[in-house]
N, C-alpha and C positions, 0 to 999 in steps of 0.2 A: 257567838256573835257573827255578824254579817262580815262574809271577805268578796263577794264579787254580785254586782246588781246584772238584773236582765229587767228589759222590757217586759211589758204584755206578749207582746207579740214574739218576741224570742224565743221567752217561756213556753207559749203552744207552740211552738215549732222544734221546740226541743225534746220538749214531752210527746210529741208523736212522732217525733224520729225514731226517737228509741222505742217504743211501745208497739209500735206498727212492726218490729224487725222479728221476721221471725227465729233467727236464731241473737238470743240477749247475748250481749256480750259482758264479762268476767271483768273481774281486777282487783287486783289484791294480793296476800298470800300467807300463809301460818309460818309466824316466827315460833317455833318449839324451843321451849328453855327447859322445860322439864319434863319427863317419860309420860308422868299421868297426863297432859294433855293429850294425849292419841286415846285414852278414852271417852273424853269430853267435843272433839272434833277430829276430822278426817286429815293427815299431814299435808293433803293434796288438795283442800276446800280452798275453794276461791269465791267471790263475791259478785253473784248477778246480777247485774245494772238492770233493777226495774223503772226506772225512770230516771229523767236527769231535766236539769235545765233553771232550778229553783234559785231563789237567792239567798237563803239560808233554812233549810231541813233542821225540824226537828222534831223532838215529840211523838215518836212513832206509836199509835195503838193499834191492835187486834180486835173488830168487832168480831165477834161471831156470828150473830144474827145474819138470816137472807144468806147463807151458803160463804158467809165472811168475808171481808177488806180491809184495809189498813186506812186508816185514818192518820195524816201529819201535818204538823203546822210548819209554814212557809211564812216566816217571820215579816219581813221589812213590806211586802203587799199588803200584810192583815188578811189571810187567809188562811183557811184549810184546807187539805186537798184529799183526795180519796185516789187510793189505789185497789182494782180487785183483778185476781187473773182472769186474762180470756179477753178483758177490756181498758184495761191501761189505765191511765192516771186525766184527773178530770178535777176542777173544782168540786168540793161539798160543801165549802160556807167560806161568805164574805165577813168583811167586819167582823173579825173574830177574837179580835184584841182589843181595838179602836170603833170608836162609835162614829169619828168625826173622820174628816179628809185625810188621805195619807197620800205624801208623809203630811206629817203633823205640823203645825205652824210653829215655830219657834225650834226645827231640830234641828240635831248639828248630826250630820251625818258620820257613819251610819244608822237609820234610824231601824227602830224594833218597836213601831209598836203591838204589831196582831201575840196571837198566843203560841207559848210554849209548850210546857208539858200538860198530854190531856190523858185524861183516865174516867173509869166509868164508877160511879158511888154504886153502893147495894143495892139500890133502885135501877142499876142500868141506866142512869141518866148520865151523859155527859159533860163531864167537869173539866175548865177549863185553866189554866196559867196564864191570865187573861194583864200582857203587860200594860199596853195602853191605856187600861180599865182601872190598872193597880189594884188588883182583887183577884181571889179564887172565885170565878161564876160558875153558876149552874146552866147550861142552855137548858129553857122553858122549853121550847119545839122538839117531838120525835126525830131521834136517829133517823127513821127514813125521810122526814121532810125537815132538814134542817135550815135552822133561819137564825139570825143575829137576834136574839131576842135571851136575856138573862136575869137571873137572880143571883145574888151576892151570896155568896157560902163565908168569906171572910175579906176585908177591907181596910181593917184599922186595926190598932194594936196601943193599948192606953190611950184612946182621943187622939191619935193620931195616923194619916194616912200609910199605908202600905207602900214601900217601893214599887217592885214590879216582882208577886210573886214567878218562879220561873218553873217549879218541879213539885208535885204532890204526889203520895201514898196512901192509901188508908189502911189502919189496922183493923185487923179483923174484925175488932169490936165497936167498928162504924164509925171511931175519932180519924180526923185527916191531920196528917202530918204534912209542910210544907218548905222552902226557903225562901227566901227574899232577897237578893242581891239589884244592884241596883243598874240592871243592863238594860232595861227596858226604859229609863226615864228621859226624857229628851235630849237631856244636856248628865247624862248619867252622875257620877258622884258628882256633879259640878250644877248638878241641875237645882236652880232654885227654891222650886216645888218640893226638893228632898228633906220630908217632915221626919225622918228618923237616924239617930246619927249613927246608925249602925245597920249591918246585915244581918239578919236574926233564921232562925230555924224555930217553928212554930209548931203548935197542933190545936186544931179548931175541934175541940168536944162535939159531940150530939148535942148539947144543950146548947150549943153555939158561942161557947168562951173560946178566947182566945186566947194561950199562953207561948209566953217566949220560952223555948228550952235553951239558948243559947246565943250568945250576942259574940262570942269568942271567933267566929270564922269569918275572916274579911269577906270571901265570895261564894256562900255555900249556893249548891248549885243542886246537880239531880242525886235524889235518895231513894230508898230502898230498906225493906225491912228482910231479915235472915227469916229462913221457914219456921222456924219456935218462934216469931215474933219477941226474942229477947233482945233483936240488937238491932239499932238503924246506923246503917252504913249513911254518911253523907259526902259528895263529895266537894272539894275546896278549889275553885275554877282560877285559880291564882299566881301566876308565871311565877311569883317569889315564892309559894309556899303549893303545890303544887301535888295535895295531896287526897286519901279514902281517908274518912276519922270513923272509926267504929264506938258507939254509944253503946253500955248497956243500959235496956231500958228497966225503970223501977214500978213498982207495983202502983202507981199511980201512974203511970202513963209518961212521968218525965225522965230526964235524962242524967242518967249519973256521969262520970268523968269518962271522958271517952280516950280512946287511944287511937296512934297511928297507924292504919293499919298498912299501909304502901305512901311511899313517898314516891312520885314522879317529879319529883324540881328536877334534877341533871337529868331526865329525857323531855324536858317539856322546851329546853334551848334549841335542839338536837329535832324534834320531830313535830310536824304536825299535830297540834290540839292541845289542850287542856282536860284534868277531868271534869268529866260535864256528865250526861245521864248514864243509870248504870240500871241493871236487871239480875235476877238472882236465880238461878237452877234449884231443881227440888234437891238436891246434895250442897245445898247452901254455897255452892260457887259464884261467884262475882263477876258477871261480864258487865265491864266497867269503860264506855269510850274515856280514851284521853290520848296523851302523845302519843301518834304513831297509828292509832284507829280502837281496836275493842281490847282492852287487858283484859285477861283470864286469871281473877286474883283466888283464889284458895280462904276460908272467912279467916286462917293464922297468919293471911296478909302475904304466901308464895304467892310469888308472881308466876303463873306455868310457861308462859306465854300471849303473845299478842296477835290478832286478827289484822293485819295491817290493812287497810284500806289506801294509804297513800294520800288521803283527803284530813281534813280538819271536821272529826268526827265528833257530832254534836248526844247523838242517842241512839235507843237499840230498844226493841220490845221481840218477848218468842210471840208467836202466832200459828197460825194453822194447826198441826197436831201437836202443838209445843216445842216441836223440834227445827222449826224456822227460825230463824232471830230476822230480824226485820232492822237497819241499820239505816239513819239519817245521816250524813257525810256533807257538807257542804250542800251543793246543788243535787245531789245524788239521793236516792230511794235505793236504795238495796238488800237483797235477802244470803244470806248460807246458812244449806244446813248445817246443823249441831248433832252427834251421835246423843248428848243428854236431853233433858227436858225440861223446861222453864218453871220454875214456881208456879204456882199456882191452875196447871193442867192435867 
């Protein structure tokens, strides 16, 4: 959720401050709880300021394509923004949530409505967390020339409208799993327009059904599957309940009774953030933001340790050789290396 607005004009000036420097500057630092963390990161890793200046980061992806860039969404503008080394951080697309004027008529600030978490489907097309739109879209235009123009991948759930999806996944076998909490609505749980009376966790079949796996988590928020695709971690973005739930999944795609897997309620008084997105290592570890910046959860639910950022840590994706994690923070873009490797590299 949005904590501090900028201009236009601040925004570029902020993002070429930092971008133009030639030595980045750090912040951060490894809280170690447990020994196995020094295999999984450096005691001494700190966090490169790749750009700063946004009004709320999130959503971090890894193209590859074109020699690679990070792609993130910069919520309350309705934009996306693109970052590649060598050249700094730039707009890639406007109207990326909202179709209409932003902010929006009728909000109550702060408003959200561009997209959150994006990802690419098996087509390599880019998929959006599209709040304003209250849909998971597909952008129609190529990666390299992108434009506000989309198709709905999912929208409605029994005849009625979708909150404001905020986080998707897909399993391997081409079904997307998502959540729906209601951060993105104008007047959010208060909001008129809110046709569903609950926060749901979903997954949109290939054949394009829609099922609810679960209605039980007030604020499910960013999710992630373990490498055997048996379990989806989700996380609960909820200052009273303030927690991972780990699912395991059944041979039909849904979700059996899940468990706790970490509680963060007594650090989420205590430290910046909530759980919010989270990203998985090929050794099925959990780099999961919430209180304090990135948890390093273990899938038995140790906690090893935290990446503290000192910001209100929205998400995280690996990139580059998989050994990058790429971290949304507030206003911030930031990269540390990892000595492991991210899922799916």
């Amino acid at each position: 959720m949005r904590t501090t607005a900028f201009s236009s004009l601040s925004l570029l000036s902020l993002i070429t401050a930092c971008t133009t420097n030639d030595a980045p500057r750090t912040l951060g630092y490894v809280e170690r709880l447990a020994p196995t963390l020094d295999t999984l990161v450096e005691p001494d890793a700190r966090f490169e300021v790749l750009a700063e200046g946004f009004d709320w980061s999130e959503g971090p992806l890894w193209i590859p394509e074109d020699g690679g860039y990070v792609i993130f969404s910069d919520i309350p503008p309705n934009r996306v923004m693109k970052w590649r080394s060598g050249e700094g951080a730039s707009v890639y697309l406007e109207q990326s949530g909202y179709l209409g004027p932003t902010p929006r008529p009728g909000h109550v600030p702060p408003d959200e409505p561009g997209s959150n978490g994006l990802l690419l489907d098996p087509q390599g097309r880019l998929v959006l967390c599209q709040h304003g739109a209250r849909q998971v879209g597909r952008m129609t235009a190529p990666l390299s020339a992108p434009a506000p123009r989309y198709e709905a991948v999912a929208d409605a759930f029994d005849g009625k409208r979708l909150n404001s999806p905020n986080d998707a996944v897909f399993h391997r076998n081409g079904d997307l799993y998502f959540t729906d909490p209601p951060y993105g609505l104008a007047r959010k749980m208060q909001d008129p327009e809110k046709d569903l009376p609950f926060q749901g966790v979903y997954r949109r079949s290939r054949d394009g059904a829609v099922t609810l796996l679960t209605d039980q988590m007030s604020r499910p928020n960013g999710l992630a599957f373990s490498p055997d695709y048996r379990t989806l971690y989700v996380a609960n973005s909820d200052p009273k309940r303030a927690v991972w739930m780990a699912f395991p999944l059944q041979a039909d795609g849904t979700l059996s009774e899940g468990r706790v897997l970490f509680d963060a309620t007594p650090l989420a008084g205590q430290l910046k953030g909530l759980p919010d997105g989270l990203k998985v290592d090929r050794l099925g570890n959990l780099f999961a933001t919430g209180p304090g910046g990135v948890l390093v959860l273990t899938p038995s639910g140790e906690h090893l340790g935290t990446l503290h950022t000192g910001e209100a840590t929205s998400n995280c994706a690996f990139g580059e050789d998989g050994q990058s994690l790429f971290v949304t923070a507030d206003r911030y873009l930031l990269r540390v290396r990892l000595k492991t490797i991210g899922f799916g590299f």
